[in-house]
N, C-alpha and C positions, 0 to 999 in steps of 0.2 A: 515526426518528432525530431527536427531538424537540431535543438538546443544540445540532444544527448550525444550525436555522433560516437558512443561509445566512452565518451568521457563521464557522464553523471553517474553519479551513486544514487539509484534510485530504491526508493522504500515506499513500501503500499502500505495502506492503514486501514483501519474500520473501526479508528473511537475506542479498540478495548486496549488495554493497558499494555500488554505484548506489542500491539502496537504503537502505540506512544512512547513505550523505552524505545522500538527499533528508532523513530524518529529521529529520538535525541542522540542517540549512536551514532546514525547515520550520518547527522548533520555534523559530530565530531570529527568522523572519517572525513568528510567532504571538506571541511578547514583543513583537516591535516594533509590531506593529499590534493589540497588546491582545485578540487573539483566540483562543478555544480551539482545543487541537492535538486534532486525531482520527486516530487511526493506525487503518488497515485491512487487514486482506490477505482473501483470500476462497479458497474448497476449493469442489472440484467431483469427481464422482465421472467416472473416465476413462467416457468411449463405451462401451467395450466391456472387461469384468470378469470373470476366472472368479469364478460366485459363492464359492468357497471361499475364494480371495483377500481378496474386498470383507467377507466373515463376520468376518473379524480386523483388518483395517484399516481404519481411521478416521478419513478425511482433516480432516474438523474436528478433534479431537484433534491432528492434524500441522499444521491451521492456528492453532492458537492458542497452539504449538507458534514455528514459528515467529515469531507475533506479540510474545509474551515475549523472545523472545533476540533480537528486533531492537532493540525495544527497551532490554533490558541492555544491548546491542553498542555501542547508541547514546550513553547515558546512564549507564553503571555502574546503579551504585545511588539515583542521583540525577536522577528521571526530573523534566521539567517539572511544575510545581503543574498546569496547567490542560488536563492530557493525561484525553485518555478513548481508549476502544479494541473496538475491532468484527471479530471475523468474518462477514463475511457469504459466503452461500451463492451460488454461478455462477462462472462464467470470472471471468477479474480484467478481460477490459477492458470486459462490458457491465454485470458491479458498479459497477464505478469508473466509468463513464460515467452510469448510475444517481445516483450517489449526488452526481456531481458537479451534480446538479440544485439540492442543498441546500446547498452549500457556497458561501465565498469565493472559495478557489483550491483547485486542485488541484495535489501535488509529487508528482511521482515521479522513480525513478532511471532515466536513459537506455534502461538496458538488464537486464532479471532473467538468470536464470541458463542463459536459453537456450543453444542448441548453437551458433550465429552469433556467435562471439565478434568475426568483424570489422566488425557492423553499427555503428553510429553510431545506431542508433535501433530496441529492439525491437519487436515487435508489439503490446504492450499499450502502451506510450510513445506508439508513431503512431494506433494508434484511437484513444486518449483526446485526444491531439492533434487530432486530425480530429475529432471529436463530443462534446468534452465540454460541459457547461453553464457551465461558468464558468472563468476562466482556468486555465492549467496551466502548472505552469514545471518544464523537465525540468532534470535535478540529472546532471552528469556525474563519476563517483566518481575520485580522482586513483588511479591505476594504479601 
């Protein structure tokens, strides 16, 4: 990931609305502090798969998948000049804890699309909180 050398304000997404404010935050941060925007989301194949199943689906194709339409969601048609965009492969929170090796800051949204709708903070929010490399500022999506 040669673009971030530590300079990009990178935010992960997955299409729910936590993440689609972090976006639009992020991309603010990134104008203001002159820095390029890197949008991520990451696909992992479940534990345990009938292979008949995993023969037809294609979670990278779903992850890049969602990485587009967060983008649109975010931006219409009118995405930031200085945006770049990564799938990468693993869980999202030791991707993003990874990656936030190279970055400025880390955004993300409070909470994805999990089944805990009354946490205050999901499971990939608090690991990256707890271990990421370089700040992280979580984004909570107005309801």
């Amino acid at each position: 990931m040669d673009q971030n050398s530590g300079e990009s304000i990178v935010v992960g997404v997955d299409a729910s609305p936590p993440a689609i404010a972090a976006l639009r935050l992020a991309a603010q941060l990134a104008d203001a502090l002159d820095a390029p925007l890197h949008v991520v989301t990451s696909w992992s194949y479940p534990p345990f798969s009938e292979y008949s199943a995993v023969s037809v689906w294609d979670p990278e194709e779903d992850a890049e998948i969602v990485l587009t339409e967060s983008i649109r969601d975010a931006f219409g048609d009118a995405p930031p000049a200085r945006i770049t965009r990564e799938v990468i492969e693993g869980a999202p929170s030791p991707a993003l804890i990874h990656i936030s090796a190279s970055s400025r800051m880390l955004v993300l949204g409070n909470r994805g699309r999990g089944g805990f709708a009354s946490l205050l903070l999901g499971s990939v929010s608090a690991a990256c909180v707890a271990h990421a490399a370089c700040p992280v500022l979580i984004v909570h999506a107005n309801d």
